[in-house]
C-alpha positions as CSV (number, residue, x, y, z in Angstrom):
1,X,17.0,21.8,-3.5
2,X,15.5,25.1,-4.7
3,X,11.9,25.7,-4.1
4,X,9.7,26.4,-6.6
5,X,7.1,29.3,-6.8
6,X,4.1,26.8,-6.7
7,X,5.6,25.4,-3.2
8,X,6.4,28.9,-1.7
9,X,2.8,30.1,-2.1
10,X,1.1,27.0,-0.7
11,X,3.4,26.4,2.0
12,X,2.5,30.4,2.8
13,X,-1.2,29.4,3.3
14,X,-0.4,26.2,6.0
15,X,-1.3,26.7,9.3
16,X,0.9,24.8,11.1
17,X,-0.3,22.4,13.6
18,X,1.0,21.3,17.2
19,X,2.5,17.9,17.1
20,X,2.7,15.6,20.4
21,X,5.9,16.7,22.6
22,X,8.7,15.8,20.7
23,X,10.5,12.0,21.5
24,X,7.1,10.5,21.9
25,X,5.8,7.7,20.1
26,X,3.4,6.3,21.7
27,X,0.9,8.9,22.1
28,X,-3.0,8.5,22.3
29,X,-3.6,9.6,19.1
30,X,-1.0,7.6,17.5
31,X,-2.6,4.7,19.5
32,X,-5.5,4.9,18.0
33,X,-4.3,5.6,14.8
34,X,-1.6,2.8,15.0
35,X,-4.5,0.2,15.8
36,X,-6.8,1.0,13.0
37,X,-4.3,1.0,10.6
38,X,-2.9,-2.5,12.0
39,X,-6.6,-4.1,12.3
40,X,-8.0,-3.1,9.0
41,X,-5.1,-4.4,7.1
42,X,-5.2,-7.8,9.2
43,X,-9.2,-7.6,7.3
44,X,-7.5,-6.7,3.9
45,X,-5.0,-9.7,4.3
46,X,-8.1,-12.1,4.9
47,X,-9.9,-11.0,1.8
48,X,-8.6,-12.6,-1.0
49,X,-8.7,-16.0,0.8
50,X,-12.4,-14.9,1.3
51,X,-13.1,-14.8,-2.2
52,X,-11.3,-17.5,-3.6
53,X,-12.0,-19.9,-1.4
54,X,-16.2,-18.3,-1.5
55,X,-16.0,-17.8,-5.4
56,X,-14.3,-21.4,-5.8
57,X,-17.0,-23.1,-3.6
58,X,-20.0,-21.7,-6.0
59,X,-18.9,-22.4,-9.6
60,X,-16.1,-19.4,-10.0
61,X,-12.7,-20.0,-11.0
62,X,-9.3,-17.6,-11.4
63,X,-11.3,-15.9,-13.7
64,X,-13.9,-15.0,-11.4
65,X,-11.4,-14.1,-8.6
66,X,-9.2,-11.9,-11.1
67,X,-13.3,-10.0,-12.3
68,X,-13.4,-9.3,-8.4
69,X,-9.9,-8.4,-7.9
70,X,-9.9,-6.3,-10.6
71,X,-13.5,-4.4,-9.5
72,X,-11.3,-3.0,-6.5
73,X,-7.9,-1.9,-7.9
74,X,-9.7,-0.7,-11.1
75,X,-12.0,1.8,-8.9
76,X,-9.1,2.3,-6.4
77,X,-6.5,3.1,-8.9
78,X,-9.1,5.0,-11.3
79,X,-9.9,7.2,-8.4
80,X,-7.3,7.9,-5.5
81,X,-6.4,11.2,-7.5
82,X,-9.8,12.9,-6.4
83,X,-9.8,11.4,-3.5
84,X,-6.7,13.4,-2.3
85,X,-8.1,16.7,-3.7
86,X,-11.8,15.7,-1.8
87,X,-9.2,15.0,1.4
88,X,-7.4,18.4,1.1
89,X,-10.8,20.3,0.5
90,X,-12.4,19.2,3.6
91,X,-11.8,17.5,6.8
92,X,-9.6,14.1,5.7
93,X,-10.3,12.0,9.0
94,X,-14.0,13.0,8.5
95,X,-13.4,11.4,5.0
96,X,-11.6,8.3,6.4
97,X,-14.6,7.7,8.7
98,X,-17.2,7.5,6.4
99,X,-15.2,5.5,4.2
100,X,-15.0,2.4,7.0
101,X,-18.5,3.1,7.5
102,X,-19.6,2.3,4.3
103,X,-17.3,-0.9,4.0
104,X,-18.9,-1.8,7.1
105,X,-21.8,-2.0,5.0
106,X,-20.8,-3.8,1.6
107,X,-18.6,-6.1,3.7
108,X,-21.5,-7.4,6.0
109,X,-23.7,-7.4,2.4
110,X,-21.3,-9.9,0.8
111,X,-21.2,-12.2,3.9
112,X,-24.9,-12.3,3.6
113,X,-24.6,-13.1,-0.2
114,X,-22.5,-16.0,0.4
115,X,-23.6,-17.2,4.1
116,X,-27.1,-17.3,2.0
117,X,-25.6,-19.0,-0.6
118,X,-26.7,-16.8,-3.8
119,X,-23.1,-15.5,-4.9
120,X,-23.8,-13.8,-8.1
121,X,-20.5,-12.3,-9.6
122,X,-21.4,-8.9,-10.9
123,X,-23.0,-8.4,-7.6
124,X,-19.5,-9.2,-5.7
125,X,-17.8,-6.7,-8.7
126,X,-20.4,-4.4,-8.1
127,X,-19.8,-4.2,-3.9
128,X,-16.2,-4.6,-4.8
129,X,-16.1,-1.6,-6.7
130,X,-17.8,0.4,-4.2
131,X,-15.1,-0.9,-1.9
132,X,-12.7,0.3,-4.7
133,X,-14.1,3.8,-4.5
134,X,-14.1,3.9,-0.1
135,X,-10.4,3.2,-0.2
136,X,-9.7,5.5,-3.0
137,X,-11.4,8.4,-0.6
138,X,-9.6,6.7,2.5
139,X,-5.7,6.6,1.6
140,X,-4.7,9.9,0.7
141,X,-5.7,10.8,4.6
142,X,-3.0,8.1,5.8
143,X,-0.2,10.3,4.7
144,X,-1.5,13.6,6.1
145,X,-2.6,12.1,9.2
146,X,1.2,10.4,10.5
147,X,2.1,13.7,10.8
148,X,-0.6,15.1,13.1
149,X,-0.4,12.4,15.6
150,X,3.3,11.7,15.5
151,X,6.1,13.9,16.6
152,X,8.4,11.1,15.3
153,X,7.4,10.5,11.4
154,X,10.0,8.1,10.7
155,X,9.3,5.8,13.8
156,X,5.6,6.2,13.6
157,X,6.1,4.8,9.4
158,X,8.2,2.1,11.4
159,X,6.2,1.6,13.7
160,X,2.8,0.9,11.5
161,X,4.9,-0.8,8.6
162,X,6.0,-3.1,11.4
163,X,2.2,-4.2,12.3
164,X,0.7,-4.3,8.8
165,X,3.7,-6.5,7.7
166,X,2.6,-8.8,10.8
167,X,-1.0,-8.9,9.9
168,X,-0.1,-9.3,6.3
169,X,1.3,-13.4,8.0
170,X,-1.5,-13.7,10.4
171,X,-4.4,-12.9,8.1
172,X,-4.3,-15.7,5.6
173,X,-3.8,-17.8,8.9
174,X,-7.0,-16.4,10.5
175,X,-9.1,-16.0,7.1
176,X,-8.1,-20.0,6.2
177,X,-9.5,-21.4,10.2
178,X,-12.7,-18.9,9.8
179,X,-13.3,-21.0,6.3
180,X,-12.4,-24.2,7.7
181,X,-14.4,-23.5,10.6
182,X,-17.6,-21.6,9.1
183,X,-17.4,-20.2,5.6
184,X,-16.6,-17.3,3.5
185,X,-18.9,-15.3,4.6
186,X,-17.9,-16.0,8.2
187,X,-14.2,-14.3,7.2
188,X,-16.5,-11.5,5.3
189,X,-18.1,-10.9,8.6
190,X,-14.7,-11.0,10.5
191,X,-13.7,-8.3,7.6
192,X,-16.7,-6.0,8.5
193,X,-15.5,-5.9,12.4
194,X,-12.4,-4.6,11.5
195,X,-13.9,-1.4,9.3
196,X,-15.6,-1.0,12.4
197,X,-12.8,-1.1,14.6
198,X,-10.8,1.5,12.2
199,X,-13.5,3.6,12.1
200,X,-14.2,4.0,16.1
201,X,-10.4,4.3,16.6
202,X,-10.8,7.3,14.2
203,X,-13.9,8.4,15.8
204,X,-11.9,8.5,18.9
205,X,-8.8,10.9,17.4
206,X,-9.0,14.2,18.6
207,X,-8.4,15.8,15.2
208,X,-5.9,18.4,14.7
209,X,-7.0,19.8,11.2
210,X,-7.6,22.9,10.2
211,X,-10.2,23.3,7.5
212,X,-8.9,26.1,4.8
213,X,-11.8,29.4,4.9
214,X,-13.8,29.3,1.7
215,X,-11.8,26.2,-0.1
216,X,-15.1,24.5,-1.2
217,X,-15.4,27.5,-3.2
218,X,-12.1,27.3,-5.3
219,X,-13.3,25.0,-8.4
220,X,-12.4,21.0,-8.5
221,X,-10.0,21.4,-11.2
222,X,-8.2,24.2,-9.7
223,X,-7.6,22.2,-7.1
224,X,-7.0,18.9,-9.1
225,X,-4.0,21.3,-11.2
226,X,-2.6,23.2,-7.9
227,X,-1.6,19.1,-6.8
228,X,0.0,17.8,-10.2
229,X,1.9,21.3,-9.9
230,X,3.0,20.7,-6.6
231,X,3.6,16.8,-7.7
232,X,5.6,17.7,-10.4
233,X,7.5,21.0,-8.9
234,X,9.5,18.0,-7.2
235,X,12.2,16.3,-9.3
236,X,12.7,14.0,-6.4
237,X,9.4,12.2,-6.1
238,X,8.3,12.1,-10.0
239,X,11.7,10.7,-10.4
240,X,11.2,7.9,-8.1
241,X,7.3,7.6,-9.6
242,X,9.0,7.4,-13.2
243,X,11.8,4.3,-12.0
244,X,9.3,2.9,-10.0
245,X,7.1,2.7,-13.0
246,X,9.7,0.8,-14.7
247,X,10.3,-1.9,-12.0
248,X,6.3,-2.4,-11.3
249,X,6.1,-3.5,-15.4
250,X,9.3,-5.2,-15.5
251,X,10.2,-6.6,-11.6
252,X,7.7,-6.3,-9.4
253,X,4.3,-6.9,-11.1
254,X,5.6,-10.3,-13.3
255,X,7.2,-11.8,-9.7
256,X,4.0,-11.9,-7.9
257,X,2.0,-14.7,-10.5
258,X,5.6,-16.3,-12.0
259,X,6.9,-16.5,-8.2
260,X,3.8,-18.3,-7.0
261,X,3.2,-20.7,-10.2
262,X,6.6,-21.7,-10.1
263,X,7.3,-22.6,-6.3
264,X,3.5,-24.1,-6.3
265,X,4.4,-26.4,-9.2
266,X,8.1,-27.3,-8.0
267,X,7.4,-27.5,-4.4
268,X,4.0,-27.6,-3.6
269,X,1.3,-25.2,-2.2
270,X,3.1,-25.4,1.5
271,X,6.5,-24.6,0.3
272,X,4.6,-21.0,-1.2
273,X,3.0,-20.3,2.2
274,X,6.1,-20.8,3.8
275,X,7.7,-18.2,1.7
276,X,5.1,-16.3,2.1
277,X,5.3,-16.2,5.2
278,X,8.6,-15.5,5.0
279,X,8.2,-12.0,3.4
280,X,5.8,-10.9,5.8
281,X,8.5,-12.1,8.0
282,X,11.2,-10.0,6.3
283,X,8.7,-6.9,5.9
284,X,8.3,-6.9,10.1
285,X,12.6,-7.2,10.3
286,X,12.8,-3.9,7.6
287,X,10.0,-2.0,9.8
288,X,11.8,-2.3,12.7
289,X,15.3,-0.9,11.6
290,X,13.4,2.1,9.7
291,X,12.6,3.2,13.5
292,X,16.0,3.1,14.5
293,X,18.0,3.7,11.7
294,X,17.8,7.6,10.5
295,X,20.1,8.6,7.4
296,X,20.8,11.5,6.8
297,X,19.5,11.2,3.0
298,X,16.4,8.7,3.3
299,X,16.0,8.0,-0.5
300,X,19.5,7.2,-0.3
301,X,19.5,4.8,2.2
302,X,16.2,3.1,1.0
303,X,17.7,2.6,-2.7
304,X,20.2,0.8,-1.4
305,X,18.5,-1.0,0.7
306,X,16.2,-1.8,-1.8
307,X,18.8,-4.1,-3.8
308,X,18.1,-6.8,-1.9
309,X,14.4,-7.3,-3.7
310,X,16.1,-8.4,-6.1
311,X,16.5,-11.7,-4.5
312,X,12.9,-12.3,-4.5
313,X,12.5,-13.2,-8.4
314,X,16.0,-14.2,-8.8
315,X,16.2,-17.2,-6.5
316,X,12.8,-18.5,-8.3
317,X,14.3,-18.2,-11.7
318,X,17.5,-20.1,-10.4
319,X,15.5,-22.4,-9.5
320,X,17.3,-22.7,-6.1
321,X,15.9,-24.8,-3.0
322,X,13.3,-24.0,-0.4
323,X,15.8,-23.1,2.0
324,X,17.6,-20.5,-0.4
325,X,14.0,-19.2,-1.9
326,X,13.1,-18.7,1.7
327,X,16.1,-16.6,3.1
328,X,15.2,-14.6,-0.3
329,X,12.5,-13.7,0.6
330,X,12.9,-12.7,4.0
331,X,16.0,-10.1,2.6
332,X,13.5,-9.0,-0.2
333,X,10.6,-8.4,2.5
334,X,12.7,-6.6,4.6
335,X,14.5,-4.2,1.6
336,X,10.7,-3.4,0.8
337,X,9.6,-2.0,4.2
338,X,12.6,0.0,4.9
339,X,12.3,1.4,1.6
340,X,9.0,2.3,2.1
341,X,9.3,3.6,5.1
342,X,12.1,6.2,4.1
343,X,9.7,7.2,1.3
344,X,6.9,7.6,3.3
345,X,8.5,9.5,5.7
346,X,10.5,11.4,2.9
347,X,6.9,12.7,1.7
348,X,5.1,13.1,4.9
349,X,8.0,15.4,6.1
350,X,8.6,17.3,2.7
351,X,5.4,18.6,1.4
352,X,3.4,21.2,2.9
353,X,0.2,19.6,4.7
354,X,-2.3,21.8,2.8
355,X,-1.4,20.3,-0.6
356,X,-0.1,16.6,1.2
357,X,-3.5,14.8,0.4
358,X,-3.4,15.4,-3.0
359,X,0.2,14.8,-4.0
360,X,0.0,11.2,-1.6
361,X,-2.8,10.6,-4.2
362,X,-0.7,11.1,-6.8
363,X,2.3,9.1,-5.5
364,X,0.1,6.5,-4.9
365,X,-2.2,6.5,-8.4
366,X,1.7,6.4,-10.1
367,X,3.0,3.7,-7.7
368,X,0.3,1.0,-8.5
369,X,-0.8,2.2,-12.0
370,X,1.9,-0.4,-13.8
371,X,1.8,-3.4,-11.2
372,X,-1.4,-5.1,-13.4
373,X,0.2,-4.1,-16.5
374,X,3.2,-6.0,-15.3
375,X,1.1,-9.0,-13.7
376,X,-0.9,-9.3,-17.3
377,X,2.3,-9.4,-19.2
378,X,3.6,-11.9,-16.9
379,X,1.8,-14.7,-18.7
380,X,2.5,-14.1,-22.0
381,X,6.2,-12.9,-21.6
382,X,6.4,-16.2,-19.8
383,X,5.3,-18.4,-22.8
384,X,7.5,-16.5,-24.9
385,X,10.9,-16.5,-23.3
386,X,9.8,-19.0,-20.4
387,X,9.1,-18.3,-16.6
388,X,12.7,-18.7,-15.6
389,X,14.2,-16.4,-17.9
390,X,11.4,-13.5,-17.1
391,X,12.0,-13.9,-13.5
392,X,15.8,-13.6,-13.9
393,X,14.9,-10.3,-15.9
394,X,13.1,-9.2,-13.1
395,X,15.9,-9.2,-10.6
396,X,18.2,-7.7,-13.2
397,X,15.8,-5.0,-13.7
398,X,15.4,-4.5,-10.1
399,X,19.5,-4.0,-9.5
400,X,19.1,-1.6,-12.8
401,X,15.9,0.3,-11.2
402,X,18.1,0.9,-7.4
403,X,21.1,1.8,-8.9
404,X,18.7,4.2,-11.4
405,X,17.6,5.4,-8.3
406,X,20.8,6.6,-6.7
407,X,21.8,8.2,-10.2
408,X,19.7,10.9,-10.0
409,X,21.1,13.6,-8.0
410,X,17.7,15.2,-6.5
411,X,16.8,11.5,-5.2
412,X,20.1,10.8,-4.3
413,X,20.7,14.1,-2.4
414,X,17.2,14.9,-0.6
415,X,18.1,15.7,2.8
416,X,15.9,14.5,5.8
417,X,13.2,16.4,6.4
């Protein structure tokens, strides 16, 4: 792939950083780092139980849960992009840090709110936004920060993929005995200890950054415009943003409300926890071959894996059995971690870390913008056309979306990094 000018000059100004000795994993830093990342999402995995099952008990409905919801992705999506330039201006961990700090805050406010009992719902949109707003200056850090304290990228995405896709089954479990057992605001207190536990395993990181002389003075926009540049300088990552697009609207954002109203109505609220379960399930198995499994072209590899999702809407529309639904899901999981993971890595190990904040952000801004378009036109596509029929779409546009993927040549051809 031929480098453009905008990549030559900022991969001029990186000061390249001393990794852990080559072959190791399992380092310190990527200790720490591993543990924070795997706590905090076991807290994000608790959270919408929190609130639906706190919003539910005082007078709200779905469309109280869907305001709060939306408070977060709204902020988080609205926002990310300036959060990778604020991440690439100064110190990112630093950035990070303060970020858990201040959902230690909200998140110990809200259990108050509802261990009090006065749940008020523009004041839980209100913290949620806030939270919206920490993780939008928190996750453009993530992709800068694997390289620093991992020798092995592609192990160390494994490796983390892995654990969130374990705490993504254990923290409904958790979040529904902390309910049963206290309240909501008991889990909202639960989700407060493990801010604090991401951000003292951050604490604890020896950083390797290297703050760039005199960037604060270069203007915001500048800075904003040097990242799209960058962003767009590479046919292989805005063509996957522009597919993925595609599936989020068409696939993947319509499976997620369809999938669950359908198995709920045919088979009962257990059958969708079990399947559920199931795709965490298949997310952990995906994880774990993405650290031993290294192609030679990642994107490659990961499109084709990523034809199995398609079994995930498809065996709902068929209207298959449990068993069938189940084994879906579990292929479906597992096609979504390792495809993740051989993007992740694909970025982390392309870009040059002066402007890898920035272009994470807006990977990530791209990646999610669609999925609530999707998810509102689920409903009404559905009434039109019926659930089945939408969900069968969905698979088809999935297969269409992979094999989309592998047609273009600077996807299909980026070498491993």
């Amino acid at each position: 792939m031929t480098t453009s000018p905008a990549r030559r000059s900022v991969a001029a100004e990186v000061t390249p950083t001393r990794p852990p000795a080559p072959g190791r994993l399992w380092s310190r830093e990527f200790g720490l780092f591993f543990t924070a990342r795997a706590v905090a999402k076991l807290g994000d995995m608790m959270l919408p139980i929190a609130l639906a099952a706190g919003l539910v008990r005082h007078g709200g409905g779905a469309a109280a849960v869907g305001a709060a919801m939306a408070s977060f992705t709204g902020c988080f999506a609205a926002l990310v992009v300036f959060g990778g330039v604020i991440a690439d201006r100064f110190q990112a961990r630093a950035l990070m840090i303060g970020a858990d700090a201040v959902r230690v805050l909200t998140q110990a406010l809200m259990a108050g709110l509802f261990l009090a009992g006065h749940v008020v719902l523009w004041q839980v949109c209100a913290i949620g936004a806030v939270n919206g707003v920490c993780a939008a200056m928190f996750q453009p850090g993530v992709a800068s920060t694997v390289p620093r304290v991992a020798a092995d990228v592609q192990g160390a995405n494994g490796a983390i993929r892995t654990a969130e896709s374990c705490m993504a089954i254990l923290g409904p479990a958790v979040a529904g005995v902390l309910v049963g057992v206290t309240s909501a605001g008991g889990v909202f207190v639960a989700h407060a200890g493990t801010y604090l536990v991401s951000g003292v395993c951050l604490l604890l990181m020896r950083s390797r950054e290297t703050r760039r002389p005199g960037r604060s003075a270069v203007p915001f926009r500048a800075d904003l415009a040097e990242g799209w540049r960058e962003f767009t300088a590479r046919p292989w990552m805005w063509g996957v943003i522009v597919i993925w697009m595609v599936m989020m609207v068409g696939a993947w954002g319509p499976s997620v409300p369809l999938a669950a109203t359908e198995i709920i109505d045919a088979f009962g609220e257990g059958a969708y926890g079990l399947v559920n379960s199931a795709l965490g399930v298949g997310m952990a198995v995906g994880g774990l071959l993405a650290m031993r499994i290294r192609p030679r072209h990642p994107l490659r590899a990961g499109a084709i894996a990523l034809f199995g999702f398609f079994l995930q809407p498809a065996t709902v529309g068929a209207n298959l059995g449990v068993a069938w639904i189940t084994a879906g899901f579990v292929v479906a999981g597992a096609a979504m971690a390792f495809w993740g993971v051989m993007w992740a890595t694909s970025i982390q190990t392309q870009v040059p870390g002066q402007v890898l904040n920035r272009i994470h952000a807006y990977e990530v801004a791209g990646s999610i913008v669609m999925m609530p378009v999707g998810q509102a036109l689920a409903g009404p596509a559905a009434a039109v056309w019926g659930a089945d029929e939408v969900l069968l779409a969905g698979g088809a546009i999935s297969l269409a979306s992979c094999a989309a993927l592998l047609a273009v040549p600077p996807i299909r051809n980026l070498a491993r990094g």
